[in-house]
mmCIF file of the N, C-alpha and C atoms, coordinates in Angstrom:
data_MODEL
# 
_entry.id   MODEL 
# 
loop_
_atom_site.group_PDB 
_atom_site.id 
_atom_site.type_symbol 
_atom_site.label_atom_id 
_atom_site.label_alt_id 
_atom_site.label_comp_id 
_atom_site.label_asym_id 
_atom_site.label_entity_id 
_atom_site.label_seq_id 
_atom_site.pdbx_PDB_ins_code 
_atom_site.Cartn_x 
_atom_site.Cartn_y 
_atom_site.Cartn_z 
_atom_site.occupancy 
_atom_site.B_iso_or_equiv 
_atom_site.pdbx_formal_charge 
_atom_site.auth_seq_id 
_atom_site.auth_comp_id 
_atom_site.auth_asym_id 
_atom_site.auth_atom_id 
_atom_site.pdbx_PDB_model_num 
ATOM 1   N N  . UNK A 1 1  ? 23.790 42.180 -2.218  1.00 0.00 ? 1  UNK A N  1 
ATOM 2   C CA . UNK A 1 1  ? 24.066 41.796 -3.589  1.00 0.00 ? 1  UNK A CA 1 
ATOM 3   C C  . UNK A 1 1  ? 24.836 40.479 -3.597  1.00 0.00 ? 1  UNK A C  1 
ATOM 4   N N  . UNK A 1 2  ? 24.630 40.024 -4.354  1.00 0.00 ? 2  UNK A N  1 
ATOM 5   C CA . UNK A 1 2  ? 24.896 37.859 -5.168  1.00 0.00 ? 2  UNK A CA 1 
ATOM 6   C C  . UNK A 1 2  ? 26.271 38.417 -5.332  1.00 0.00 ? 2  UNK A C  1 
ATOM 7   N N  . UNK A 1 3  ? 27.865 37.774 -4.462  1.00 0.00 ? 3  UNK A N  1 
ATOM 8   C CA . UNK A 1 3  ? 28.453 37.605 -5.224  1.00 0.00 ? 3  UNK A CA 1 
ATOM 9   C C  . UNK A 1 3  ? 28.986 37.498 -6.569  1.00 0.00 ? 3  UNK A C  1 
ATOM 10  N N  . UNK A 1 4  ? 29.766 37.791 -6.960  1.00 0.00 ? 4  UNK A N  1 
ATOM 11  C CA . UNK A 1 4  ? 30.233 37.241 -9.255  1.00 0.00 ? 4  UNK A CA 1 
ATOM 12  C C  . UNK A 1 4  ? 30.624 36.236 -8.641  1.00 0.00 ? 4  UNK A C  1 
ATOM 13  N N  . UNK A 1 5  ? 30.103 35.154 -9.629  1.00 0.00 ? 5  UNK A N  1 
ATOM 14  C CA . UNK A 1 5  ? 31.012 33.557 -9.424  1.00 0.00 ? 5  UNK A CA 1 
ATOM 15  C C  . UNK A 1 5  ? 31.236 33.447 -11.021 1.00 0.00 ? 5  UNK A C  1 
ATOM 16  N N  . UNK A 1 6  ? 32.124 32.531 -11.261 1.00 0.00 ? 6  UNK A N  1 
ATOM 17  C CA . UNK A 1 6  ? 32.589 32.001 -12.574 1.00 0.00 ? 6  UNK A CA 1 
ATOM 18  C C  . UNK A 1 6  ? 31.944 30.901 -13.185 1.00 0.00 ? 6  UNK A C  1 
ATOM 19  N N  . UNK A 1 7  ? 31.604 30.882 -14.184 1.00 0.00 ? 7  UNK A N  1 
ATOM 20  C CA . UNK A 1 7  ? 30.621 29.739 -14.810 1.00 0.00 ? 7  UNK A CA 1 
ATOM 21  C C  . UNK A 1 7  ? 31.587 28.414 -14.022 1.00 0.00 ? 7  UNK A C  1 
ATOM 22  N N  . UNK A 1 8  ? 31.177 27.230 -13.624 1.00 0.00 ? 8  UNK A N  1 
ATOM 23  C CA . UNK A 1 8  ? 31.895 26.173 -13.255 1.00 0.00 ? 8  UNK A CA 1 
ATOM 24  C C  . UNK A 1 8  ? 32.067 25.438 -15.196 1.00 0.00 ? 8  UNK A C  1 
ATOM 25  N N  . UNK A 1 9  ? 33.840 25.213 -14.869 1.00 0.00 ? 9  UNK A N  1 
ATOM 26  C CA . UNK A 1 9  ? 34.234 24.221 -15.979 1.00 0.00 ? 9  UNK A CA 1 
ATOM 27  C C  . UNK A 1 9  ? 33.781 22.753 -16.204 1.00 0.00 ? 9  UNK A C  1 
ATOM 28  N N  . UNK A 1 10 ? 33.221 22.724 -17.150 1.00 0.00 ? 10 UNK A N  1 
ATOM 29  C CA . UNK A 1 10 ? 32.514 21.402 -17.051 1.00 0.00 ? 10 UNK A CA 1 
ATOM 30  C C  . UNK A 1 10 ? 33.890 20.425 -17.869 1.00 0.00 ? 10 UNK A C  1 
ATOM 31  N N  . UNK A 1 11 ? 33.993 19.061 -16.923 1.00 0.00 ? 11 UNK A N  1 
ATOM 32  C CA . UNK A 1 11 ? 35.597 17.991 -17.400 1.00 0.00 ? 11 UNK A CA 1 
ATOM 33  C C  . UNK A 1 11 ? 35.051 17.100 -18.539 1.00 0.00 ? 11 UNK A C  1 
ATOM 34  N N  . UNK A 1 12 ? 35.772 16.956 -19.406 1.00 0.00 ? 12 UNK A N  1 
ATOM 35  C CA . UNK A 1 12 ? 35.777 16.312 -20.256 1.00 0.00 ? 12 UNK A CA 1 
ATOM 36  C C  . UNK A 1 12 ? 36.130 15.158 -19.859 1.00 0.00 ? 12 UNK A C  1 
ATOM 37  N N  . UNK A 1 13 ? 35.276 13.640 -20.213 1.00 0.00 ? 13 UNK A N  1 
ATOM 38  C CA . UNK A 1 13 ? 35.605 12.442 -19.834 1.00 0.00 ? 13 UNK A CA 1 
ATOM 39  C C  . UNK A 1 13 ? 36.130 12.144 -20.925 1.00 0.00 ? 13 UNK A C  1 
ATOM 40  N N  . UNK A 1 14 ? 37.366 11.803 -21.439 1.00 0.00 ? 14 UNK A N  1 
ATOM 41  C CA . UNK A 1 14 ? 38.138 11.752 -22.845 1.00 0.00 ? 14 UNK A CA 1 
ATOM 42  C C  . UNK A 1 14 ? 37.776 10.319 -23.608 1.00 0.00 ? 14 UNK A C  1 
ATOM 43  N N  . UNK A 1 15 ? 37.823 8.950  -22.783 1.00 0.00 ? 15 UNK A N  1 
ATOM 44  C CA . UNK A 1 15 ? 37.533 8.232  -23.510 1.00 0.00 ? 15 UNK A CA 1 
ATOM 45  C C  . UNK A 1 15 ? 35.736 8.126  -23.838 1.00 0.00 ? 15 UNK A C  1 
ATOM 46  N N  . UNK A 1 16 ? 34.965 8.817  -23.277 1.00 0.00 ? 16 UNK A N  1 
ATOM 47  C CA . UNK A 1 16 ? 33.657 8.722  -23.512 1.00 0.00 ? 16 UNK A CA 1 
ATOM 48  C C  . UNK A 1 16 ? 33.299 10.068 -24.999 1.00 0.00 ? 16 UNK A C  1 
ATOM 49  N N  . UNK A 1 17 ? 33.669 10.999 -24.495 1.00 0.00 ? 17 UNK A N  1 
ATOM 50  C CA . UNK A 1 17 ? 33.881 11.833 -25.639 1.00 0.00 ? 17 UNK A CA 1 
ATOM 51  C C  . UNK A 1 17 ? 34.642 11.149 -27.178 1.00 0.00 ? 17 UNK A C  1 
ATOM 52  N N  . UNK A 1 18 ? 35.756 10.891 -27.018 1.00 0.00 ? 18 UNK A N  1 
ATOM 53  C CA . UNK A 1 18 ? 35.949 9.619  -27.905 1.00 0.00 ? 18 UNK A CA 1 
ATOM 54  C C  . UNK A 1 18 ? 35.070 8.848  -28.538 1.00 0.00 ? 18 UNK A C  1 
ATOM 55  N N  . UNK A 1 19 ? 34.688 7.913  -27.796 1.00 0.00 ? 19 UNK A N  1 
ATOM 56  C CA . UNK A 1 19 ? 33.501 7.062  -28.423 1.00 0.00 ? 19 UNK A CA 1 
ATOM 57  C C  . UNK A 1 19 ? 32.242 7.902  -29.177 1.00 0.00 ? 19 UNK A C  1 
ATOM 58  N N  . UNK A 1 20 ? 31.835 8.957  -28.396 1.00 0.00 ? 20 UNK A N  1 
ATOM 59  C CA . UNK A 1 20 ? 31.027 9.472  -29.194 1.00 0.00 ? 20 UNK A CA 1 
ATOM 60  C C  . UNK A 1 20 ? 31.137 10.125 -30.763 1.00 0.00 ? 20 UNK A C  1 
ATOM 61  N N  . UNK A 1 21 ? 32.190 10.458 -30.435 1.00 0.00 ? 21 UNK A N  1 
ATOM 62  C CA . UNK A 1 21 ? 32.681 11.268 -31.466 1.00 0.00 ? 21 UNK A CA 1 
ATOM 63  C C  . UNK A 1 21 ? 32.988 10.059 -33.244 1.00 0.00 ? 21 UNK A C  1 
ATOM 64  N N  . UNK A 1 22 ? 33.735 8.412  -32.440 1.00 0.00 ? 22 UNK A N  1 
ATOM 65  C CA . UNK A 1 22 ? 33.440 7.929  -33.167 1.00 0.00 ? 22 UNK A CA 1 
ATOM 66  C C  . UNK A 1 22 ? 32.000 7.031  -34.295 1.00 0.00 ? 22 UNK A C  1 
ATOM 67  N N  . UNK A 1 23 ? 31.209 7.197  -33.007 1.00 0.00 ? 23 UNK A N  1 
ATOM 68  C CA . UNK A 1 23 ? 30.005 6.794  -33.222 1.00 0.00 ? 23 UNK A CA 1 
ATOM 69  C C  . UNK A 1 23 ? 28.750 7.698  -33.945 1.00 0.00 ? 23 UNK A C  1 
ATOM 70  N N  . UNK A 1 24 ? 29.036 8.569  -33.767 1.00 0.00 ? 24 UNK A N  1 
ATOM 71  C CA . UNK A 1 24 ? 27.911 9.657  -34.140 1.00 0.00 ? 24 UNK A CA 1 
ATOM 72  C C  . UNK A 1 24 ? 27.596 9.804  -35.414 1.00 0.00 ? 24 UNK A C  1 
ATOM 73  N N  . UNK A 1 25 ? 26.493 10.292 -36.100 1.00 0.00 ? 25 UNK A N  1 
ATOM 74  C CA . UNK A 1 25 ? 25.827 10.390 -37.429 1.00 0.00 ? 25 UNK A CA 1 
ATOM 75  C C  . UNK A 1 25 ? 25.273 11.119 -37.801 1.00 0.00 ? 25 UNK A C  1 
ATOM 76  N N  . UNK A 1 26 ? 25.391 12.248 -38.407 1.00 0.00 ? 26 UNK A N  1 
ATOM 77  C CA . UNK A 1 26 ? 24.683 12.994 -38.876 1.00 0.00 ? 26 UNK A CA 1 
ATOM 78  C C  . UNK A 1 26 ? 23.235 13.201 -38.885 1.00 0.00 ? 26 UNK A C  1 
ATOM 79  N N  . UNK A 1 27 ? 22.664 13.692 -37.957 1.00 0.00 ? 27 UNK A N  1 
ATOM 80  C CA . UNK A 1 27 ? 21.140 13.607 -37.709 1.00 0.00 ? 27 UNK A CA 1 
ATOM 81  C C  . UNK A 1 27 ? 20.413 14.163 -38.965 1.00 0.00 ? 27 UNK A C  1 
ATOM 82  N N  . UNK A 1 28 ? 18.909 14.018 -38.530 1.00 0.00 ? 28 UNK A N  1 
ATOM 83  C CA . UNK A 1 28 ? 17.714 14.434 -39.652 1.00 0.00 ? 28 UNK A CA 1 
ATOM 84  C C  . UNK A 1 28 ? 17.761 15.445 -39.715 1.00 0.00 ? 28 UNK A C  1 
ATOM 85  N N  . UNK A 1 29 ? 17.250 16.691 -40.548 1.00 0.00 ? 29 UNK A N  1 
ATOM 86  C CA . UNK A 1 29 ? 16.695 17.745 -40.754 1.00 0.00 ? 29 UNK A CA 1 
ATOM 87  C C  . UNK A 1 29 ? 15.969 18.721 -39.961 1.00 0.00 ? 29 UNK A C  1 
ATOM 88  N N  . UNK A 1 30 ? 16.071 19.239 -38.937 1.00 0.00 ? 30 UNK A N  1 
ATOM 89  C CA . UNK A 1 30 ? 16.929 20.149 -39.486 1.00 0.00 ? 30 UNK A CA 1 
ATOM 90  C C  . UNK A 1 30 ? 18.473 19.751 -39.347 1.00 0.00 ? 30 UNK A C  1 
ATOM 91  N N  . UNK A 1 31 ? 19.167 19.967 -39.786 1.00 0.00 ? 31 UNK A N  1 
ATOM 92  C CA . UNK A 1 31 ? 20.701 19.704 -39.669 1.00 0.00 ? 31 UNK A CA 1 
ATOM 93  C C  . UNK A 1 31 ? 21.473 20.318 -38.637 1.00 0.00 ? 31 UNK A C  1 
ATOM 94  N N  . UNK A 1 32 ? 20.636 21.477 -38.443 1.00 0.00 ? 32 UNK A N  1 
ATOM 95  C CA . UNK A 1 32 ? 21.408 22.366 -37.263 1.00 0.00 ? 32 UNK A CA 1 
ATOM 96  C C  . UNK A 1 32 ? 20.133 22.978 -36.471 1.00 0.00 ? 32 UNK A C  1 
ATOM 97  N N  . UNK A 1 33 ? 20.072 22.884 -34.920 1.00 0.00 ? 33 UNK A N  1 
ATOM 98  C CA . UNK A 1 33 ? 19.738 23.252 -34.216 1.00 0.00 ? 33 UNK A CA 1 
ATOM 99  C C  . UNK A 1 33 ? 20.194 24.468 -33.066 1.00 0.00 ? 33 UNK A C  1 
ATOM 100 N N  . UNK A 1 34 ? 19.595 25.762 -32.845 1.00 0.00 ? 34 UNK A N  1 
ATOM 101 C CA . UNK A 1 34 ? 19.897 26.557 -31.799 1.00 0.00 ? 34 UNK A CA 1 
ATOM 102 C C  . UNK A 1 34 ? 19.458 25.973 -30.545 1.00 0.00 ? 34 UNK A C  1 
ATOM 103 N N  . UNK A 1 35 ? 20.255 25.702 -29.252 1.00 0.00 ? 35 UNK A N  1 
ATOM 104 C CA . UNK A 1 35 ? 20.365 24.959 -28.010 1.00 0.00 ? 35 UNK A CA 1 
ATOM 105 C C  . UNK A 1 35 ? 20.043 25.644 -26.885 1.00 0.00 ? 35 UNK A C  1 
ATOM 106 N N  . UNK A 1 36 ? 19.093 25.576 -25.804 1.00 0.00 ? 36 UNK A N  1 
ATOM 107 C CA . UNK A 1 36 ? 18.956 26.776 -24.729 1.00 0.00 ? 36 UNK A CA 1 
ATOM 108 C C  . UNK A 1 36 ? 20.498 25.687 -23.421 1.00 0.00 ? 36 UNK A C  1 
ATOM 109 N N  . UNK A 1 37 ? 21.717 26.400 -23.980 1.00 0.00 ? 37 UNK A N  1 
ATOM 110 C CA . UNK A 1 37 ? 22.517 26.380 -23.364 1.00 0.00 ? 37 UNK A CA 1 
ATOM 111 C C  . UNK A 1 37 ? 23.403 27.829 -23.027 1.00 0.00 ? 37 UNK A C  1 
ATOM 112 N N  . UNK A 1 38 ? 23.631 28.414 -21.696 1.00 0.00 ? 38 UNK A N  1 
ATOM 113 C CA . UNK A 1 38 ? 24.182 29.478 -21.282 1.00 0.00 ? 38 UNK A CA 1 
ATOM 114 C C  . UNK A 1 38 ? 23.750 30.445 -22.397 1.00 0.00 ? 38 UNK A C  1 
ATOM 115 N N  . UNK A 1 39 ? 24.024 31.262 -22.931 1.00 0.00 ? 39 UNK A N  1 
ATOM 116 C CA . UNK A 1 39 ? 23.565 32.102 -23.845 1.00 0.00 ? 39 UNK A CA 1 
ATOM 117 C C  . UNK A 1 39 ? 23.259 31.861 -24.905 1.00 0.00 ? 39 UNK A C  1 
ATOM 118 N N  . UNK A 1 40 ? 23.721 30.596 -25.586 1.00 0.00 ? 40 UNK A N  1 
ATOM 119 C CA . UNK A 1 40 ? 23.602 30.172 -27.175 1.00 0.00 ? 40 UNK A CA 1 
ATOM 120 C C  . UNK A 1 40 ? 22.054 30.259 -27.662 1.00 0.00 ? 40 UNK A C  1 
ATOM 121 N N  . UNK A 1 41 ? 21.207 30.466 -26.711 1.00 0.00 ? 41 UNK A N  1 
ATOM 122 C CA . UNK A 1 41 ? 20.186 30.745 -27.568 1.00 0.00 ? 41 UNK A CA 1 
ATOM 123 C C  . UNK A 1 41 ? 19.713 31.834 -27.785 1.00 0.00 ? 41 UNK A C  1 
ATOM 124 N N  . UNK A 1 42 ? 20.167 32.989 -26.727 1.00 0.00 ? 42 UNK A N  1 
ATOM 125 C CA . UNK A 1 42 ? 20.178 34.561 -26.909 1.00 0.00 ? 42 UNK A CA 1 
ATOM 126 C C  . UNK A 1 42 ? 20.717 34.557 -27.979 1.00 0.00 ? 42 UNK A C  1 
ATOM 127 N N  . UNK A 1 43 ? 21.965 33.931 -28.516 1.00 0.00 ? 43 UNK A N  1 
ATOM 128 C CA . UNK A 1 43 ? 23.175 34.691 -29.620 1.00 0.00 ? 43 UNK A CA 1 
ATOM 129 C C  . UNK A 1 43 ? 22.360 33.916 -30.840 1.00 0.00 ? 43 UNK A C  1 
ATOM 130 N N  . UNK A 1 44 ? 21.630 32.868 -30.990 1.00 0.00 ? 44 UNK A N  1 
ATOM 131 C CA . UNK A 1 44 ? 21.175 32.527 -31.818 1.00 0.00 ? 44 UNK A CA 1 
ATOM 132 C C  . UNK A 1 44 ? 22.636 31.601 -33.005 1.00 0.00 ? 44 UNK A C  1 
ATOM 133 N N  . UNK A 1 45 ? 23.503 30.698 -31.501 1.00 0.00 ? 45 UNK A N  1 
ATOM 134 C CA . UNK A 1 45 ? 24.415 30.114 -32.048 1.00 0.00 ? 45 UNK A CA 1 
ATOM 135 C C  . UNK A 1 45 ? 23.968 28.699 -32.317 1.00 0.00 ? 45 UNK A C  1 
ATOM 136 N N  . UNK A 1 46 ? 24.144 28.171 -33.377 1.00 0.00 ? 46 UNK A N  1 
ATOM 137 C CA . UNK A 1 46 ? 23.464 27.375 -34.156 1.00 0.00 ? 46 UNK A CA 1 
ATOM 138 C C  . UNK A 1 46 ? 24.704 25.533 -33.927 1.00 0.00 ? 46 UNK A C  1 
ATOM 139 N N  . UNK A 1 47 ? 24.182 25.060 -33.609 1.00 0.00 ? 47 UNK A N  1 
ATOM 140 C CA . UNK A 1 47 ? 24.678 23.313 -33.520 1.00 0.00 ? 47 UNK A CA 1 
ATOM 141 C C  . UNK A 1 47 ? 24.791 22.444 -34.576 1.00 0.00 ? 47 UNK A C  1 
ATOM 142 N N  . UNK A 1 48 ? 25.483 21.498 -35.053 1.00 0.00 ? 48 UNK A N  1 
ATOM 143 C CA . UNK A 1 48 ? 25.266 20.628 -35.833 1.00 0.00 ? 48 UNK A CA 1 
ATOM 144 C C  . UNK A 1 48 ? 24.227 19.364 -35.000 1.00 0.00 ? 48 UNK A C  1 
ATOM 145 N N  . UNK A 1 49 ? 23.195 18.539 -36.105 1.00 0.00 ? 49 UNK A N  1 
ATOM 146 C CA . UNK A 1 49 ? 22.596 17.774 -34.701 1.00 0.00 ? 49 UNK A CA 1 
ATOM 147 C C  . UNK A 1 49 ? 23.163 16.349 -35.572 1.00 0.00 ? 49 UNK A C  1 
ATOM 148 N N  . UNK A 1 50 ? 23.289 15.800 -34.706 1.00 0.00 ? 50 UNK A N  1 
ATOM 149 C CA . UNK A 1 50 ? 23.500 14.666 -34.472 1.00 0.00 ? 50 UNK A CA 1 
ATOM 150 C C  . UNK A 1 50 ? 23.075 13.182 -34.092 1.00 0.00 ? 50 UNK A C  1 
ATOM 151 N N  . UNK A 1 51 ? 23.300 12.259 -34.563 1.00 0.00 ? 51 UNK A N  1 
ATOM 152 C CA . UNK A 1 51 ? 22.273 11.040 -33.986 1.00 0.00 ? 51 UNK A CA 1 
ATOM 153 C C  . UNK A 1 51 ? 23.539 10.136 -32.783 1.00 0.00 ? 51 UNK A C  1 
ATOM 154 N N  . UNK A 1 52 ? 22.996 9.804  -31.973 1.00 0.00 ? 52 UNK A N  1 
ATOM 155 C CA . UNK A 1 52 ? 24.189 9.388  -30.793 1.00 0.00 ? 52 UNK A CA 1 
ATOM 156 C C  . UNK A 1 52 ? 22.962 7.582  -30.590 1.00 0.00 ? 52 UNK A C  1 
ATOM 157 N N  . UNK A 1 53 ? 23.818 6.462  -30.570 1.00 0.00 ? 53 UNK A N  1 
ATOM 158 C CA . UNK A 1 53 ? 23.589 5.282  -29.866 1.00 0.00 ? 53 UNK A CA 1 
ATOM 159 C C  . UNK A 1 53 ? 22.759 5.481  -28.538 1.00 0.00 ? 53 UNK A C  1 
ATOM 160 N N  . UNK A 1 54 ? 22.026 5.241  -28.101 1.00 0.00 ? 54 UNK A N  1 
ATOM 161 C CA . UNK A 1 54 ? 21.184 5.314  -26.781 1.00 0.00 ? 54 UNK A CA 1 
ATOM 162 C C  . UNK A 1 54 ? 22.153 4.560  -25.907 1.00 0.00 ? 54 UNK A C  1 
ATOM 163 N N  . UNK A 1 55 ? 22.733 3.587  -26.202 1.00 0.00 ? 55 UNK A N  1 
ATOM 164 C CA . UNK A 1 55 ? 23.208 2.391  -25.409 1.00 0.00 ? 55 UNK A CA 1 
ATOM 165 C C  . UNK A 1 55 ? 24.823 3.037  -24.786 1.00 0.00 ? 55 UNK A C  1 
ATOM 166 N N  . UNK A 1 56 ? 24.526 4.774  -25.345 1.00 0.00 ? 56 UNK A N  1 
ATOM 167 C CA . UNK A 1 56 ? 26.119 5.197  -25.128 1.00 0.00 ? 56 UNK A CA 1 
ATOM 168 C C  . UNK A 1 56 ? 25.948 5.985  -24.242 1.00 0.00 ? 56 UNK A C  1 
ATOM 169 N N  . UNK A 1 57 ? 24.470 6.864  -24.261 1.00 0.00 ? 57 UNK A N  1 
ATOM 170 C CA . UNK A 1 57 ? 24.360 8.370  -23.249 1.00 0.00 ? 57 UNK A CA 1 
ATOM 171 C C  . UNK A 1 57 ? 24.790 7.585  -22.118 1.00 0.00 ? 57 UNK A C  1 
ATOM 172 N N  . UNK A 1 58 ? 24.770 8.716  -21.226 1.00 0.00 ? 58 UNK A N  1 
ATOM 173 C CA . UNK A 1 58 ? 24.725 8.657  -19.399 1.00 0.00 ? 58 UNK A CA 1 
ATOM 174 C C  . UNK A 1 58 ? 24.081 9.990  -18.990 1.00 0.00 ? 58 UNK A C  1 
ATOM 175 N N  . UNK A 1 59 ? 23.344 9.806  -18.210 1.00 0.00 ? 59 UNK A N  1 
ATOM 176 C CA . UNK A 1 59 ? 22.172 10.758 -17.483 1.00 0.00 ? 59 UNK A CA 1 
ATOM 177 C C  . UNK A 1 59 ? 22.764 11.229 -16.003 1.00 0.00 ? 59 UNK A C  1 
ATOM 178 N N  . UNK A 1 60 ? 22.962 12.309 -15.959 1.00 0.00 ? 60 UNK A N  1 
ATOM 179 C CA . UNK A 1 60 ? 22.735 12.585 -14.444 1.00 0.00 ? 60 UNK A CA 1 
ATOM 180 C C  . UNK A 1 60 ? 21.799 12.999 -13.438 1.00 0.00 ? 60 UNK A C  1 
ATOM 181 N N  . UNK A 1 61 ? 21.961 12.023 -12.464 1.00 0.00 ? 61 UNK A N  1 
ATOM 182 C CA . UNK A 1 61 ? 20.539 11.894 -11.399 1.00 0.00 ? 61 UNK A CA 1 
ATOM 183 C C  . UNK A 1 61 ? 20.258 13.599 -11.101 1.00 0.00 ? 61 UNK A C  1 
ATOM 184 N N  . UNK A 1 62 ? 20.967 14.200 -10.703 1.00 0.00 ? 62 UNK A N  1 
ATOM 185 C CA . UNK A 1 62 ? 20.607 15.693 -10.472 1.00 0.00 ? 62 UNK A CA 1 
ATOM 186 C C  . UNK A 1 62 ? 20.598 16.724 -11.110 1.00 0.00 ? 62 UNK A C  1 
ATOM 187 N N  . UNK A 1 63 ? 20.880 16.241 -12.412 1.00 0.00 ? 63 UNK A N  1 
ATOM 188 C CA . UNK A 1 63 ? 20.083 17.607 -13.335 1.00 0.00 ? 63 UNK A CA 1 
ATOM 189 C C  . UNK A 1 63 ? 18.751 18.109 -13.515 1.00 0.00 ? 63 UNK A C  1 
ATOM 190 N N  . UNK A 1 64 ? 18.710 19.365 -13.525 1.00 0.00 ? 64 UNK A N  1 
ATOM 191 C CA . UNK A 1 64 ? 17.411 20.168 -13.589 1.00 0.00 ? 64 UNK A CA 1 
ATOM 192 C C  . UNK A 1 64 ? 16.034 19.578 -14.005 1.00 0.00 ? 64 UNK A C  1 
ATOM 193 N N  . UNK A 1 65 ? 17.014 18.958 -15.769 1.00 0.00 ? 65 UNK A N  1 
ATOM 194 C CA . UNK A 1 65 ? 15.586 18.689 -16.547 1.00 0.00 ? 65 UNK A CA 1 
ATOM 195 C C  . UNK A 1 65 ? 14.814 16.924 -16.201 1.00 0.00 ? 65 UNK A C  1 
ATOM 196 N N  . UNK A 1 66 ? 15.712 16.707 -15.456 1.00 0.00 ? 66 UNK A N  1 
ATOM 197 C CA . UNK A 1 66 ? 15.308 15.169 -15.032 1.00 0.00 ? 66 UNK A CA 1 
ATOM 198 C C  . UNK A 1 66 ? 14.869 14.732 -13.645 1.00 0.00 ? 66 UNK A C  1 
ATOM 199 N N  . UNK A 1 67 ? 14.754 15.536 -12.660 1.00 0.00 ? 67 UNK A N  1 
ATOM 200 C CA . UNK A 1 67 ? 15.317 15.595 -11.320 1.00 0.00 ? 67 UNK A CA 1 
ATOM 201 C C  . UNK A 1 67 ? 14.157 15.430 -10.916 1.00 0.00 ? 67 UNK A C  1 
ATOM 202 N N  . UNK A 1 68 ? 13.304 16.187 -11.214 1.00 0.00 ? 68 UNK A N  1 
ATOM 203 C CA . UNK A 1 68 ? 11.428 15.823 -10.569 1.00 0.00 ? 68 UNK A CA 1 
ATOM 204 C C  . UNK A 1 68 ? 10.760 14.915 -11.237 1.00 0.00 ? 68 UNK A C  1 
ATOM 205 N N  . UNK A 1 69 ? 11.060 14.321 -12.140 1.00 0.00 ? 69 UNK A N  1 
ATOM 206 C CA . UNK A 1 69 ? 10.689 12.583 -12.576 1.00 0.00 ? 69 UNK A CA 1 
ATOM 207 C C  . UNK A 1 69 ? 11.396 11.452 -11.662 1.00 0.00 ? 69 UNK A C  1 
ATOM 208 N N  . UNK A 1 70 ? 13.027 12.185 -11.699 1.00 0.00 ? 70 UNK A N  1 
ATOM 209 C CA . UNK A 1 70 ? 13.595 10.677 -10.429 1.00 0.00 ? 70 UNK A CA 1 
ATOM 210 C C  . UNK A 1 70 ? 13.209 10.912 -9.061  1.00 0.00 ? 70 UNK A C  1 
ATOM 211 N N  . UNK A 1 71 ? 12.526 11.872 -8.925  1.00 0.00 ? 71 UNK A N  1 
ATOM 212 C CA . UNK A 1 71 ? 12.406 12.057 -7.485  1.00 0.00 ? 71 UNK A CA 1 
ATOM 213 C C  . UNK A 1 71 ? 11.049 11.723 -7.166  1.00 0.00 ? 71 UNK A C  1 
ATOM 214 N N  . UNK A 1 72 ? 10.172 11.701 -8.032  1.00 0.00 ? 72 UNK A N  1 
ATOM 215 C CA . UNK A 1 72 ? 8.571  11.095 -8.324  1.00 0.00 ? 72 UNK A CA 1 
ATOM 216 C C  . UNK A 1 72 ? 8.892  9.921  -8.338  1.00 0.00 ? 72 UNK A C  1 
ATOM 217 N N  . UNK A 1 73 ? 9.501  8.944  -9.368  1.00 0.00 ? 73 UNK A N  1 
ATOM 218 C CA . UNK A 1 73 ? 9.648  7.602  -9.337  1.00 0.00 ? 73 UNK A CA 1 
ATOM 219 C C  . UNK A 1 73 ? 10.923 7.106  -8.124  1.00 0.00 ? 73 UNK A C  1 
ATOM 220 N N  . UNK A 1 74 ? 11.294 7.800  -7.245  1.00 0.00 ? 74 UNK A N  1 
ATOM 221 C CA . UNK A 1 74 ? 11.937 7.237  -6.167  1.00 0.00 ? 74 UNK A CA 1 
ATOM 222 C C  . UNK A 1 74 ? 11.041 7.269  -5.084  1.00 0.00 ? 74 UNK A C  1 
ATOM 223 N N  . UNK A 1 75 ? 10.182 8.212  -4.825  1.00 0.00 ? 75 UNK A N  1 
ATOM 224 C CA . UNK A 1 75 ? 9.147  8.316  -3.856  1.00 0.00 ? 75 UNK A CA 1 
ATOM 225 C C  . UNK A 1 75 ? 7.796  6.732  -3.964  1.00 0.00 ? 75 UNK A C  1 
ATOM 226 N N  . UNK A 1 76 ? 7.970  6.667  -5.002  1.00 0.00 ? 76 UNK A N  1 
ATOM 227 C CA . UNK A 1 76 ? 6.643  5.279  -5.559  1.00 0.00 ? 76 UNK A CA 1 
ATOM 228 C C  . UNK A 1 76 ? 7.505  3.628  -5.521  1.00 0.00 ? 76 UNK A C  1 
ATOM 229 N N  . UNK A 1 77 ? 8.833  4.386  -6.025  1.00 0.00 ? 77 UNK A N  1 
ATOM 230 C CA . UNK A 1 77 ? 9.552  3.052  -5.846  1.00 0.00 ? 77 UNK A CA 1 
ATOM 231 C C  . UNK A 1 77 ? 11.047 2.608  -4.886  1.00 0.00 ? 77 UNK A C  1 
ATOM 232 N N  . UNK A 1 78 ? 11.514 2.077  -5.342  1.00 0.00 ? 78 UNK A N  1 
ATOM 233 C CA . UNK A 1 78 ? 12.732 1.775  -5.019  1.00 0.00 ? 78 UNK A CA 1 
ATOM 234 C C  . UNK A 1 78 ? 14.148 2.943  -5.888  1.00 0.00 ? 78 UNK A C  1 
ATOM 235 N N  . UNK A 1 79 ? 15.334 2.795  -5.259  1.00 0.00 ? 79 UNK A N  1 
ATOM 236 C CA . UNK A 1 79 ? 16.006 4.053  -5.941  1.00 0.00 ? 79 UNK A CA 1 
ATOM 237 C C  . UNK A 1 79 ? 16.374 3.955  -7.485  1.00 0.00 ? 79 UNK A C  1 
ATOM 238 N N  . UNK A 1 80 ? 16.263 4.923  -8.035  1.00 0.00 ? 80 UNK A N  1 
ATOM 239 C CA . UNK A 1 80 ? 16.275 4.058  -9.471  1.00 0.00 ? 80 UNK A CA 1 
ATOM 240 C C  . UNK A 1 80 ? 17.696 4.310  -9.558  1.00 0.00 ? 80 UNK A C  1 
ATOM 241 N N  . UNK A 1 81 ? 18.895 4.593  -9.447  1.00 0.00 ? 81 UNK A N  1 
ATOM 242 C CA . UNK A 1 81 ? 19.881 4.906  -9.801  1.00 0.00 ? 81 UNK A CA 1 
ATOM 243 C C  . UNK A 1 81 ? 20.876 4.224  -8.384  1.00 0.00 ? 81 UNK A C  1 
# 
């Protein structure tokens, strides 16, 4: 049997959170979105959505939903990151 481990705490980068927070806009319609994050979409816990600057995100190279596109376009090219 799998060990219990504890969800890992994800850190808040304060001045980036900041900026967003000042920047952000009230997204389109629907206004609120349910998120497939840890359970929130079992509980059917509902988000405000939001419009965020592109020129503000940051992506990480090894997340799930991105990880077999950078690893396709690193194999064809040079490293993208």
């Amino acid at each position: 049997m799998d060990a219990i481990t504890k969800p890992a705490i994800r850190e808040i980068i304060e001045d980036f959170a900041e900026e967003i927070s000042k920047r952000k806009t009230l997204g389109p319609k629907p206004s609120t979105e349910v998120i497939f994050f840890r359970r929130e979409h079992i509980d059917g816990i509902e988000r405000d959505v939001y419009q965020i600057p592109i020129e503000i995100l940051r992506f990480r190279k090894d997340n799930g939903r991105i990880r077999s596109d950078i690893e396709s376009y690193e194999k064809l090219n040079e490293s993208f990151f």
